[in-house]
N, C-alpha and C positions, 0 to 999 in steps of 0.2 A: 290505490284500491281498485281503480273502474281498468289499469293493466292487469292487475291480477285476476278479476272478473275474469276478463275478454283471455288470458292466456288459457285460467282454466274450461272456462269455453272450449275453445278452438284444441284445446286435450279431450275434453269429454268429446269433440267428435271428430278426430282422430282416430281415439280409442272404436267408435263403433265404424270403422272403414274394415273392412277386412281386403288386408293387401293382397292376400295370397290370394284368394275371390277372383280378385280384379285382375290380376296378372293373368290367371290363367282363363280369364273368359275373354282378354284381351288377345292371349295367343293364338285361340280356339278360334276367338273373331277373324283372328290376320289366316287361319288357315282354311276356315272356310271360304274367305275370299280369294286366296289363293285356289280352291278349288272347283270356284264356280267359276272361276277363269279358266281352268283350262277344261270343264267341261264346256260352256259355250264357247271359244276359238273351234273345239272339233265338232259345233255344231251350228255352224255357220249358216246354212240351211234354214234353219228354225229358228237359232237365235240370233238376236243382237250383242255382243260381247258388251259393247259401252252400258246399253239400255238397261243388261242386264248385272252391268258393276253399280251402276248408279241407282238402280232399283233395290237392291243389298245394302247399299250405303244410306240410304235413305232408313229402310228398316232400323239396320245400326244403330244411325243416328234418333230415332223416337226411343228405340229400347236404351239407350242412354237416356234421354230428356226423361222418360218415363225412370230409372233408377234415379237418378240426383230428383225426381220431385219423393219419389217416395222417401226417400232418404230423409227429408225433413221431418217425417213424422217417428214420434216411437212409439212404443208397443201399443197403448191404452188409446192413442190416435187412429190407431191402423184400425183397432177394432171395431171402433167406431165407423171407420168408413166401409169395414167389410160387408154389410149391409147392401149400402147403397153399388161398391161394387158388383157384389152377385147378382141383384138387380138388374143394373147395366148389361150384367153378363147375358143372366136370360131373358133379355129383352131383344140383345143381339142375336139368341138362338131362334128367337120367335120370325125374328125376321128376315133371317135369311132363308126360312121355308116361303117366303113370298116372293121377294126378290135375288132368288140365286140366281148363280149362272150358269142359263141351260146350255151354253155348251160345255163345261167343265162338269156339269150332270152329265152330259151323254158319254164324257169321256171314262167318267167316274165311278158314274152310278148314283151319288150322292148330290145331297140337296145341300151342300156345305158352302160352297164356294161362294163371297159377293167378288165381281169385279168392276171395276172403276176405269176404262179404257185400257192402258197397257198392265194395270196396275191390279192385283188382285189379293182377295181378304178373304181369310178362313176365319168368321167371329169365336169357333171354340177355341182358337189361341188363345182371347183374351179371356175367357170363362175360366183356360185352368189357372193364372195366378188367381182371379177372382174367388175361385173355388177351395181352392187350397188355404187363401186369405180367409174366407168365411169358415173352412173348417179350423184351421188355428184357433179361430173365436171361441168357436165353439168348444174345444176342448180344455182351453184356458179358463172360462168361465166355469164349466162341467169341475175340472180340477180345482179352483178356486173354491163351487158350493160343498164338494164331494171331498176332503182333504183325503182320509182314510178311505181306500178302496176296497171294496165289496163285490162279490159276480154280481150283484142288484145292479149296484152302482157302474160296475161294468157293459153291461147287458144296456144299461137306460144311455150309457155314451153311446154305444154301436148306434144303438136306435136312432140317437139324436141329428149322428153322421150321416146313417140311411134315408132321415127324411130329408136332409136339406143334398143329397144324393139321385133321390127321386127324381125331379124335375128334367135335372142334365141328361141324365138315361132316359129319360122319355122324350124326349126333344133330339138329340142323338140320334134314338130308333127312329123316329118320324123324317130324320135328314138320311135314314138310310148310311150313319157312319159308325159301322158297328166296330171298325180299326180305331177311332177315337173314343167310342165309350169303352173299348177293355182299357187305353192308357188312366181316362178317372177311376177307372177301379184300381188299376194299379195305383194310384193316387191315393185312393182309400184304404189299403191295402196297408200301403205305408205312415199312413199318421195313425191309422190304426195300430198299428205294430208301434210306434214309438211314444202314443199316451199316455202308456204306461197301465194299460189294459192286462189283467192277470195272462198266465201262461195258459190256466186252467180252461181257460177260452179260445186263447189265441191258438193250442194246437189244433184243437178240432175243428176250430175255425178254416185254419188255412189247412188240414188235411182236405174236408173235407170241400175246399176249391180243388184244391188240388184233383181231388177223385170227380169230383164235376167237371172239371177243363180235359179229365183223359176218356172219361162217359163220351165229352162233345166231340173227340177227334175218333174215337173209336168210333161214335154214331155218324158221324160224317165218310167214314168208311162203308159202315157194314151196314146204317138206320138210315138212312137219307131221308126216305118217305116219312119219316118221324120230323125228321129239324125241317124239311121242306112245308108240311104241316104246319110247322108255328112261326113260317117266315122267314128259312133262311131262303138265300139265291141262288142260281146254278154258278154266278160269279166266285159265289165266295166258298163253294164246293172244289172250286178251280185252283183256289189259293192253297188250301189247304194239301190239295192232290197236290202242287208245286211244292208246297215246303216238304212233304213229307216224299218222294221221290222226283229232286229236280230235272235225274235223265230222264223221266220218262217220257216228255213230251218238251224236246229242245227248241223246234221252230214255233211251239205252240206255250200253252200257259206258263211253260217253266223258261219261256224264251229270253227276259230280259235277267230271272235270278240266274239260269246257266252263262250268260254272257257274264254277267257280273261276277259270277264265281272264275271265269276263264278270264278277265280283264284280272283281278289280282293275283292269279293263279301266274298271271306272264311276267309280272314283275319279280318272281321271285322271292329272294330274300331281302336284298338290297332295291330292288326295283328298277327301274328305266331311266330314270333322270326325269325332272323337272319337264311338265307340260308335251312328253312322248305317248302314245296312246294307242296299244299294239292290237285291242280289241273293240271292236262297235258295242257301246251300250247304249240301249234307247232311253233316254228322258235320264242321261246323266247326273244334270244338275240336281234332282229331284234326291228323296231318302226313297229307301227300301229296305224290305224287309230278308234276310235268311231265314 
């Protein structure tokens, strides 16, 4: 009896591993270390190649310890902790407006960054599972009181998303990282979209972002003194002008999206082989945007 127990056990969590998940976050893993290698060896200069395998590996290794602890918990567990996670979360955002790191401010812009000697921490990483955790709650519970949807009932989820929303855009805007608060919108965006929130909502909804986000790029052209008015920066006018014509300024704002576009542009189809690197891009190792 207590083999059959312990067999169906060890099935029931089985059943909740999703292999396909793991393989390919696994692959994902071995290729981006694959490619902070070979951008630190052509950046010798600046980085440390080992300092910076082993600084990776470390990450790795907590975002695994961190998957197998959450893994013990199921649904009705999680939610309970979602709470005290988002807490955590914006406790981390509060505080890194006191103790960031002002030279990654001066490089940045932003009040984002802690660092810890070689070692450095962006706390809104950990805000978005937190966030994303506490809005799962939220929707679950909402769908739970609300079986049968209604626009009321629709309208009163958006809401409820919005306000537990609030706080991270406000905390966000005061770190000056207006590149991380459009990713939680985009976050919001998406569980919104998948609640199961009527259509009758959801078009006008996302039309009208959508007519808001082409209003921002067209005022960032032709309105400036409008978005300059409620706080944007001459930086992030700079982006913009980049994405939206990269040649126009090679050695300048659009210097490292042009090199970048010219680094895969030399590879072709097939590419260069393994660890060859026919174009200088600045701050390789890093993401970037097209």
């Amino acid at each position: 009896m207590q083999d059959r127990q312990s067999r169906e056990r060890r099935e029931e969590e089985d059943a909740r591993i999703d292999w396909g998940i793991i393989l390919s976050v696994m692959v994902l893993a071995i290729i981006g270390m694959l490619s902070i290698y070979v951008a630190a060896s052509h950046d010798t200069s600046t980085m440390s190649v080992p300092r910076t395998l082993i600084s990776q590996a470390m990450w790795y290794a907590i975002g695994i310890g961190a998957i197998i602890f959450i893994m013990q918990f199921d649904a009705e567990q999680l939610w309970k902790v979602a709470p005290i996670a988002y807490g955590l979360g914006i406790t981390l955002l509060v505080l890194v407006l006191i103790f960031y790191s002002r030279a990654y401010a001066l490089k940045t812009g932003a009040k984002s960054w802690l660092a810890f000697g070689p070692l450095t921490f962006q706390p809104s990483e950990v805000m978005k599972p937190a966030y994303i955790l506490m809005l799962g709650r939220v929707v679950a519970q909402h769908n739970a009181e609300f079986y049968e949807h209604t626009i009321k009932t629709d309208w009163n989820l958006i809401g409820k998303l919005a306000l537990w929303t609030l706080p991270v855009a406000v905390l966000l805007k005061l770190q000056n990282d207006f590149g991380t608060m459009l990713v939680f919108f985009a976050i919001l965006s998406g569980v919104i979209l998948v609640s199961g929130v009527s259509w009758k909502i959801l078009a006008p909804l996302f039309g009208g972002a959508a007519f808001l986000g082409t209003a921002g790029i067209l005022l960032a052209v032709y309105g400036r003194n409008l978005l300059m008015a409620i706080g944007f920066k001459a930086y992030q006018f700079a982006r913009i002008e980049a994405w939206l014509n990269p040649s126009a300024s090679t050695t300048g704002n659009s210097y490292q999206l042009w090199q970048s576009m010219k680094a895969i542009g030399s590879g072709q189809l097939f590419g260069t082989g393994f660890n060859h690197s026919n174009v200088y891009v600045p701050v390789r190792e890093s993401d970037m945007i097209f």
